[in-house]
Wavefront OBJ file of the C-alpha trace (Angstrom):
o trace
v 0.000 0.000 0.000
v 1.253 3.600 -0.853
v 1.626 6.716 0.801
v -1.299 8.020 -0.407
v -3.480 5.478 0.792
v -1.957 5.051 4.242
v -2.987 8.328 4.667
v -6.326 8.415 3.217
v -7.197 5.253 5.473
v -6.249 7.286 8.338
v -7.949 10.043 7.807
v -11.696 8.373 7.110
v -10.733 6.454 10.656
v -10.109 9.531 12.160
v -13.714 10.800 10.707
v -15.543 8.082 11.500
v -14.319 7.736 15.718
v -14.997 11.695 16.099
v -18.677 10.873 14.343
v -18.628 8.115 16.845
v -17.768 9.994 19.867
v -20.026 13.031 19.098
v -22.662 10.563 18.332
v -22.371 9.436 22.090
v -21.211 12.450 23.744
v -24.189 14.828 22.047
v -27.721 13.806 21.537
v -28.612 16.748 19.414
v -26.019 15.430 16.484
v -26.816 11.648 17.185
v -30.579 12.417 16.391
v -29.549 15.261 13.018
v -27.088 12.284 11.878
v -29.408 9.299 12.080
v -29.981 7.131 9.257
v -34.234 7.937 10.104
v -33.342 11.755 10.221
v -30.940 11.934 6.972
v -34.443 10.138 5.087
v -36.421 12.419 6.359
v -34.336 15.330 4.994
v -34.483 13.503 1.594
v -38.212 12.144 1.045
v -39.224 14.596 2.677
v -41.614 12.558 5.259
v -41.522 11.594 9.095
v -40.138 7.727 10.106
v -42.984 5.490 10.307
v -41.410 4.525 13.630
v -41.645 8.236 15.102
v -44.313 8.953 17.625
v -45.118 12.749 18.097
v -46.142 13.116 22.161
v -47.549 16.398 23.085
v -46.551 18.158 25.789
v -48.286 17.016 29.613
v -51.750 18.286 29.827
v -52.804 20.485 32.856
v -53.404 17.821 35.747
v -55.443 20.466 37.369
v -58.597 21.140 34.545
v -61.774 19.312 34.225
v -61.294 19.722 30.437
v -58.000 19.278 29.276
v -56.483 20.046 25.938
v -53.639 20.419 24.159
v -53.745 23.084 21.459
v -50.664 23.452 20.689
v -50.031 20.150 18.318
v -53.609 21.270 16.576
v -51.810 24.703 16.552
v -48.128 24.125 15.623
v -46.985 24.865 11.900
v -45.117 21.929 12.083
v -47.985 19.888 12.892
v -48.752 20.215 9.373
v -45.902 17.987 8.458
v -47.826 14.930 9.402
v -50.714 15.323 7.002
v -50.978 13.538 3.682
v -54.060 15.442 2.294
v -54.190 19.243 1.542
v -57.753 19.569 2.867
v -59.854 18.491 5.656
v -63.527 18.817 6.990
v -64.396 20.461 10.407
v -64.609 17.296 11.898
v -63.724 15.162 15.281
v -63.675 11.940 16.220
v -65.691 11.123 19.672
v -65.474 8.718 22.286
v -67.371 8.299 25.313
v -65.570 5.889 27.851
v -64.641 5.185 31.294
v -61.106 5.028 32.983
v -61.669 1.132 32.978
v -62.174 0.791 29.637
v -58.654 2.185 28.546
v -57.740 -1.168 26.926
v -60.549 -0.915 24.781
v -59.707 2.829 23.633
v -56.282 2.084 23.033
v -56.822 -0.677 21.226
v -59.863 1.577 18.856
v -57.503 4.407 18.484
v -54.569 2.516 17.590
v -56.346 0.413 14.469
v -58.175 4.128 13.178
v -54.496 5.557 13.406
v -53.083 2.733 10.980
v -55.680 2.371 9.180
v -57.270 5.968 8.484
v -56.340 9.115 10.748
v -52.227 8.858 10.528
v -52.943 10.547 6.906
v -55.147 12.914 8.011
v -55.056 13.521 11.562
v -58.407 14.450 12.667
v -58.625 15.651 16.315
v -60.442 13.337 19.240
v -62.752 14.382 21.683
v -63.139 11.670 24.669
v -65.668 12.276 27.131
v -66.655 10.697 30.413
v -68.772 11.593 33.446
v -65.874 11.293 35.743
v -62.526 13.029 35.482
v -59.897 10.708 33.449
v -57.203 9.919 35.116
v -53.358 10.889 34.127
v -52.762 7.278 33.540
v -55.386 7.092 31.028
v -54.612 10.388 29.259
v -50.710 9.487 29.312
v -51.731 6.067 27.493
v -53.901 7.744 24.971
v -52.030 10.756 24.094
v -49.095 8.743 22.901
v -50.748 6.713 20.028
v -51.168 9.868 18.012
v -49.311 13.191 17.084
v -53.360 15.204 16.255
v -54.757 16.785 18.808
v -56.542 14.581 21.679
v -58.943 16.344 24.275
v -60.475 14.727 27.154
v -63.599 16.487 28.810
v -66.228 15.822 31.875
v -69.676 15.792 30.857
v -72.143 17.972 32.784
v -73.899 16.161 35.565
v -77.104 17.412 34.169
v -76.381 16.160 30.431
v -75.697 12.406 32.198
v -77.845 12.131 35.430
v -81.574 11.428 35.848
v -83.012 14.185 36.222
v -84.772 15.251 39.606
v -88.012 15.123 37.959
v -88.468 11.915 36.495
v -90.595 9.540 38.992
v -88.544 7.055 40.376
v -91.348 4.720 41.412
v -92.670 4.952 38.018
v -88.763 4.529 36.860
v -88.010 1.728 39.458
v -91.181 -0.414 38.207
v -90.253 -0.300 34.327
v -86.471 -1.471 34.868
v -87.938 -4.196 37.494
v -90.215 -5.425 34.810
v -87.367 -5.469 32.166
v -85.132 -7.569 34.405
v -88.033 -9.933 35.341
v -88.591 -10.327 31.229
v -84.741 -10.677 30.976
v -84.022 -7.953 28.786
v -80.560 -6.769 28.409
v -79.826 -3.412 30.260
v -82.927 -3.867 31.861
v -82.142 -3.004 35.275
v -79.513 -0.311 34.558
v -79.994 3.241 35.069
v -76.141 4.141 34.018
v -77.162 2.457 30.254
v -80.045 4.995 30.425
v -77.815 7.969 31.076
v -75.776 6.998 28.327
v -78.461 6.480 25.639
v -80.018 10.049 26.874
v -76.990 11.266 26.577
v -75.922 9.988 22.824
v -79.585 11.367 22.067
v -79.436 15.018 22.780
v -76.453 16.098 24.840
v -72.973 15.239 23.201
v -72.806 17.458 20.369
v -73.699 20.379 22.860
v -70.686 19.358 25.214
v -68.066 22.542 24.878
v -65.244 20.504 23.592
v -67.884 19.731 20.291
v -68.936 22.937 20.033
v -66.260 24.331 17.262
v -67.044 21.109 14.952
v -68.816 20.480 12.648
v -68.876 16.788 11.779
v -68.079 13.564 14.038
v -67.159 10.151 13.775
v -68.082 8.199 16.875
v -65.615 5.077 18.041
v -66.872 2.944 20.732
v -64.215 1.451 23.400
v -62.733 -1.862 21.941
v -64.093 -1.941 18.046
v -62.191 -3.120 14.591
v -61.357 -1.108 11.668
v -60.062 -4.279 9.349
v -59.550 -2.893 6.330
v -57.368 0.668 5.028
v -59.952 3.788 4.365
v -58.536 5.523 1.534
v -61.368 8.271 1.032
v -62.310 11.071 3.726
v -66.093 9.829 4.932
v -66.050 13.713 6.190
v -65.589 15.111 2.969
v -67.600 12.997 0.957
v -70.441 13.387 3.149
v -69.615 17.625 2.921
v -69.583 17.586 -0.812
v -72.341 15.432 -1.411
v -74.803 16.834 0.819
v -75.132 14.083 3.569
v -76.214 14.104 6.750
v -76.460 10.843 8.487
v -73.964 7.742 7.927
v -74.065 4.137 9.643
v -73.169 0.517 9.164
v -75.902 -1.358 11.018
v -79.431 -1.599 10.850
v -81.438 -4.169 12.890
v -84.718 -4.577 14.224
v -85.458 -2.486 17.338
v -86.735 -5.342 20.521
v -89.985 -3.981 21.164
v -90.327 -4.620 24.450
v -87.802 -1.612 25.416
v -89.931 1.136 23.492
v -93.851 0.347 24.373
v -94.988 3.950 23.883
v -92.180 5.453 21.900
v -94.462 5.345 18.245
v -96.639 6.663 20.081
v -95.115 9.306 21.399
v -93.299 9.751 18.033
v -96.865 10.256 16.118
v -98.103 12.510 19.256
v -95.181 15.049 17.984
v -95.587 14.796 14.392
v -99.736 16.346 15.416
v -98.540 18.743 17.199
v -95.931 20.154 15.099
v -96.923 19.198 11.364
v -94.171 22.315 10.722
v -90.889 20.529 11.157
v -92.400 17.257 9.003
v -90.526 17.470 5.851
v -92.814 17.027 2.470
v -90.371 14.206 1.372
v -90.217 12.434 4.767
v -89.586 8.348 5.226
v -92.888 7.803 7.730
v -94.655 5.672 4.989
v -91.504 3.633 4.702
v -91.197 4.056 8.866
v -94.941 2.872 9.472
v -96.978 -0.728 8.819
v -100.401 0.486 8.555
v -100.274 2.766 12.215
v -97.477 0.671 13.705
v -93.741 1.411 13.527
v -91.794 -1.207 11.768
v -89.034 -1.464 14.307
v -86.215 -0.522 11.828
v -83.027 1.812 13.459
v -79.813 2.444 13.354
v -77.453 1.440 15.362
v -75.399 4.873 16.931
v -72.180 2.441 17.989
v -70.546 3.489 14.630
v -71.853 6.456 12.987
v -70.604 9.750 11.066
v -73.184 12.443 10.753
v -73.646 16.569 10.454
v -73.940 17.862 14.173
v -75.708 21.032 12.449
v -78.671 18.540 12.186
v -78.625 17.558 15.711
v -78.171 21.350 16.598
v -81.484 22.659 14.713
v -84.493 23.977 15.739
v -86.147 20.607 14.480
v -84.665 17.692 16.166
v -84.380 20.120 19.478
v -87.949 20.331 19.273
v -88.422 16.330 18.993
v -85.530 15.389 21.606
v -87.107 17.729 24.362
v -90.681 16.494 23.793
v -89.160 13.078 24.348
v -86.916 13.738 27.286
v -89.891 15.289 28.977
v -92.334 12.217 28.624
v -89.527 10.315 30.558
v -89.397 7.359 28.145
v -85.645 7.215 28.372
v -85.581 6.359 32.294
v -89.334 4.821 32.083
v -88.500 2.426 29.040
v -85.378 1.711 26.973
l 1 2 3 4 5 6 7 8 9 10 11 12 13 14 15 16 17 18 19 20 21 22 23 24 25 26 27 28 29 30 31 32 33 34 35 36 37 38 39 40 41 42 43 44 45 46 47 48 49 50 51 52 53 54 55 56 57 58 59 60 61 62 63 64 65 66 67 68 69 70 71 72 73 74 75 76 77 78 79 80 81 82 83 84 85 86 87 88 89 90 91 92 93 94 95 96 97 98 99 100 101 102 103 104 105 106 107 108 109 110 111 112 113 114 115 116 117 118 119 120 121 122 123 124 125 126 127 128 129 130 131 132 133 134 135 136 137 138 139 140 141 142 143 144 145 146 147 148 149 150 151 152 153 154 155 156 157 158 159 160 161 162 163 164 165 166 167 168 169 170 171 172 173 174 175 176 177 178 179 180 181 182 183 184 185 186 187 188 189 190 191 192 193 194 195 196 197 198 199 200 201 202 203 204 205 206 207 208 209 210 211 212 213 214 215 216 217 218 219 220 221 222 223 224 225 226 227 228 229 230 231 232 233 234 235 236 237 238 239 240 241 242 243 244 245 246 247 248 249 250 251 252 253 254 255 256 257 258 259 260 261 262 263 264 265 266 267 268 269 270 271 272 273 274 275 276 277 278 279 280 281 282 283 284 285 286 287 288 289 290 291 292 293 294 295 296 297 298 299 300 301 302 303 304 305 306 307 308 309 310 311 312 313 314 315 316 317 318 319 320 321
């Protein structure tokens, strides 16, 4: 070997133990000189393998939020799509069910949100704790809030009779019908039917998505449900529809028709009751809310406000259901 090559070799081993050493000795020029950081520069695009955490949330707030990933220019960086609808998903779960949440988060991350990183809203009727905020907040870099419903939005309310109540849920358990004797399951259903979408952390959205503790999303979705529904004029989007067991709603067609006499002004000329009714009796058809994306505008007008409160005051959700 030459000279000129003796020296060459000792100058590249010379490089490479100071890139060494300042690779231990300094984190800042360990993570700039990383094989994951030096693609980055070049594609253009974050490592699959990095994990955004936002900063700790305020231990000390009923709602917590963290605005600044929502906020942050850079935040942009994770997004694959140049526009997005004014949209959230929403969750409504319990510290014990943080398995569940993690596990329904994690499979709309890979198989949906990491491209477009639409916000979550989880709410419960207690305060979450840090250990289930510190679990959640880690599987995604959008922005995660966690809020505490309003007893009066999840209690029974003081005026509902609780003999009357008491009576209806015994008779359900005696008939073995599932829920039957639980008042939390009838909180939760009141709830889902006219409170939600008026909690303050919903209140600057639009559009929602709701994810239920410990559910499967098996395959990719390529197209934004949000914006299709936007552009084409949808309200209302589901995946189930079943028959309803009639022995939870005894006087709910009733109750239903009772409405549509007394205000014949919010019944739309096209409207779906011939399809709804079999002669004068409801055919038992509904949705089922676990999985659905709708317009909260909907839920929000004058109509449906009109029809919710005419149903929460006949006390059907804590006398049936």
């Amino acid at each position: 070997m030459n000279t000129t090559a003796r020296y060459l070799l000792v100058i590249l081993g010379l490089v490479i133990s100071i890139h060494y050493i300042l690779s231990f000795a300094n984190e800042s020029y360990g993570r700039a000189t990383a094989i994951s950081s030096i693609k980055n520069h070049i594609y253009g695009t974050p490592s699959e393998d990095t994990i955004t955490v936002p900063p700790p949330l305020n231990p000390n707030t009923d709602i917590t939020t963290n605005p600044d990933v929502a906020n942050d220019p850079a935040s942009s960086e994770h997004l694959a799509v140049d526009r997005r609808a004014n949209a959230t998903f929403v969750i409504l779960c319990r510290n014990s069910d943080i398995d569940g949440t993690v596990r329904s988060i994690r499979e709309i991350e890979d198989r949906f949100n990491r491209r477009y990183q639409y916000p979550y809203v989880l709410l419960n009727e207690v305060l979450f704790t840090e250990e289930f905020k510190k679990r959640i907040r880690v599987l995604t870099s959008a922005k995660v809030e966690f809020g505490l419903i309003p007893p009066d939005h999840w209690y029974q309310p003081d005026w509902i009779d609780e003999v009357k109540a008491t009576e209806g849920r015994d008779k359900m358990v005696a008939n073995n019908i599932i829920y039957g004797g639980s008042v939390s399951y009838r909180n939760m259903c009141r709830f889902n039917s006219g409170f939600f979408y008026r909690h303050p952390l919903m209140q600057k959205y639009r559009w929602y998505w709701r994810i239920e503790p410990d559910v499967h999303f098996h395959c990719d979705i390529n197209k934004d449900p949000f914006l299709f529904m936007e552009d084409n004029n949808k309200t209302y989007s589901f995946t189930i529809t079943m028959y309803e067991y009639e022995a939870t709603i005894p006087t709910l067609w009733k109750t239903v028709k009772e409405f549509k006499d007394k205000h014949p002004e919010y019944i739309a000329q096209d409207n779906a009751l011939g399809f709804m009714e079999s002669g004068d009796k409801y055919n038992l058809c509904h949705f089922w809310s676990n999985f659905e994306i709708a317009d909260m505008d909907f839920w929000r007008g004058e109509a449906y406000s009109a029809f919710f409160n005419f149903l929460d005051e006949k006390g059907g959700f804590y006398y049936e259901v």
